[in-house]
N, C-alpha and C positions, 0 to 999 in steps of 0.2 A: 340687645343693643344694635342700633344699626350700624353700618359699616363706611364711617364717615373717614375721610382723605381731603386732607390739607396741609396747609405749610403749618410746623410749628414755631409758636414762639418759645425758648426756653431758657432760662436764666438758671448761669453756676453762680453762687454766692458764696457766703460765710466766711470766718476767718481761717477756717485749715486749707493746705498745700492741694493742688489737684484743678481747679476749675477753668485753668484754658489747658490743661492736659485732658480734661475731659473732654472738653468742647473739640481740642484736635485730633481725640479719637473717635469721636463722631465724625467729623471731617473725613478721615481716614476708612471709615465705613462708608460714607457719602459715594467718596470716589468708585469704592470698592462696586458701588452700585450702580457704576456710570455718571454720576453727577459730581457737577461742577460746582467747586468750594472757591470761594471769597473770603481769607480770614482779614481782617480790619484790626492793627493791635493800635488804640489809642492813647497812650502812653510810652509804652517800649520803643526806644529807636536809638539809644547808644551800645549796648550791647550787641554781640553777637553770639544771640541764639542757635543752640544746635538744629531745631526746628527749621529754622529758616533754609537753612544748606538741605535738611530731609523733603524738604516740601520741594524742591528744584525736580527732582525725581520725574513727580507728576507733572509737568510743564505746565499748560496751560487750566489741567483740569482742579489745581490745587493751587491758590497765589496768596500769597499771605502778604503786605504789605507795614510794612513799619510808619507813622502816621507821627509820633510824638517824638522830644527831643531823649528820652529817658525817662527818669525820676522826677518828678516834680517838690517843691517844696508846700506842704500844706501845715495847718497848723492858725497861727490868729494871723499871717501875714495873708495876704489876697493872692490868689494866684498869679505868676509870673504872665503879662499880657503876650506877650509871645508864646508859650504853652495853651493861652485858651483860645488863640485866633486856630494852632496848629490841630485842638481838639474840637473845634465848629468846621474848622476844615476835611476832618476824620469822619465826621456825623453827615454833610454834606454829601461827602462822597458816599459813606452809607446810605444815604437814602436813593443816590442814583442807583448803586448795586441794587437794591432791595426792590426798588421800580424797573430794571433794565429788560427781566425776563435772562439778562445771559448768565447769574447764577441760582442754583440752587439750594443753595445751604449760605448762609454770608453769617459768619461769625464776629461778633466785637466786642473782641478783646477788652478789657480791663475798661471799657467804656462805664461801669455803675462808678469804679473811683472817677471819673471824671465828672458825674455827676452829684456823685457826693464832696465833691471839693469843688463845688459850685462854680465848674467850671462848662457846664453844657447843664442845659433846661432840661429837666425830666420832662415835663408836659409838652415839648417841640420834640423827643423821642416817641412819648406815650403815641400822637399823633402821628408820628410818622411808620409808625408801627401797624397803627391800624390805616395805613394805607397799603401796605404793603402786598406785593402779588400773592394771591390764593394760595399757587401751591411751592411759593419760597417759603424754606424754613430760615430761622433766625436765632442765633444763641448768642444772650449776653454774659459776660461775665465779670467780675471784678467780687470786692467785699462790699458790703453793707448798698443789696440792690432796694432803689426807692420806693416806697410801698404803692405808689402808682403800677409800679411795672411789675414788678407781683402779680399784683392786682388783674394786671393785663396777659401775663405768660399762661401758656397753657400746664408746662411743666417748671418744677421749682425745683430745685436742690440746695442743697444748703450743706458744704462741708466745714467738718466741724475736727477740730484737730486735739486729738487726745494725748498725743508725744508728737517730739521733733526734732529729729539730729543736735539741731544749734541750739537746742537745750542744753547740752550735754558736750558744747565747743566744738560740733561738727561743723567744718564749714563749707556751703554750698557745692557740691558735687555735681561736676560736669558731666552732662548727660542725663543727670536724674533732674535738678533744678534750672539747671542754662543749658 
């Protein structure tokens, strides 16, 4: 096999727990290697994640930026117009990072739910993806990523969750969930 080097595309999906903890321990390897992390969360932005405080750490070689107002409401209502100007705004800004040259790894966060609550164009993703600099890598994450982008990553994961605390009345643990 020859010995090809480029950015990857790679998508965390499925329904089990883990898939921007993975994504930010890639991040965390990233840095470890000299390079410079962009995580993009497009949804999350009412909470206060422990992440966010551990990422300060790394100044400028780690930024994670909070993009959305929180939770969104999905279901048969249309998505709140104020949440999808916030998540074109998130995607926008991703595509400057991904074109800019100044990171290399740009992560986005929980961006497949904003896609599947048809709230951002998979096919203005799919595109802006295969625009993206050579050797940036790129990880998306969220549940139920679009078969376009599959389609298009180079690596796919797909967690899949076989037990869960809050099965069992546990409820969200700090540090381990937030």
């Amino acid at each position: 096999m020859p010995d090809i080097r480029r950015g990857l595309i790679i998508v965390n999906t499925g329904p089990g727990k883990g898939k921007t903890t993975a994504a930010m321990g890639t991040g965390l390897r990233a840095v470890g290697q000299g390079m410079r992390v962009l995580m993009l969360q497009f949804i999350k932005g009412s909470w206060q994640y422990g992440e966010l405080d551990a990422v300060k750490a790394f100044g400028d070689k780690f930024v994670m930026k909070q993009m959305g107002r929180g939770f969104v409401k999905v279901g048969a209502e249309k998505p709140d117009a104020e949440d999808v100007r916030m998540v074109e705004e998130a995607w926008a800004e991703a595509e400057r990072a991904i074109q800019s040259g100044d990171w290399d790894l740009v992560i986005l966060d929980e961006i497949n739910y904003a896609i599947s609550y048809n709230m951002l164009d998979p096919a203005k993703v799919v595109e802006g993806l295969k625009k993206k600099l050579e050797m940036v890598h790129v990880i998306l994450t969220g549940r139920n990523a679009h078969p376009a982008i599959v389609e298009l990553a180079d690596t796919v994961t797909e967690m899949k969750e076989l037990k869960h605390a809050y099965q069992k009345g546990v409820l969200a643990q700090r540090g381990i969930e937030y």
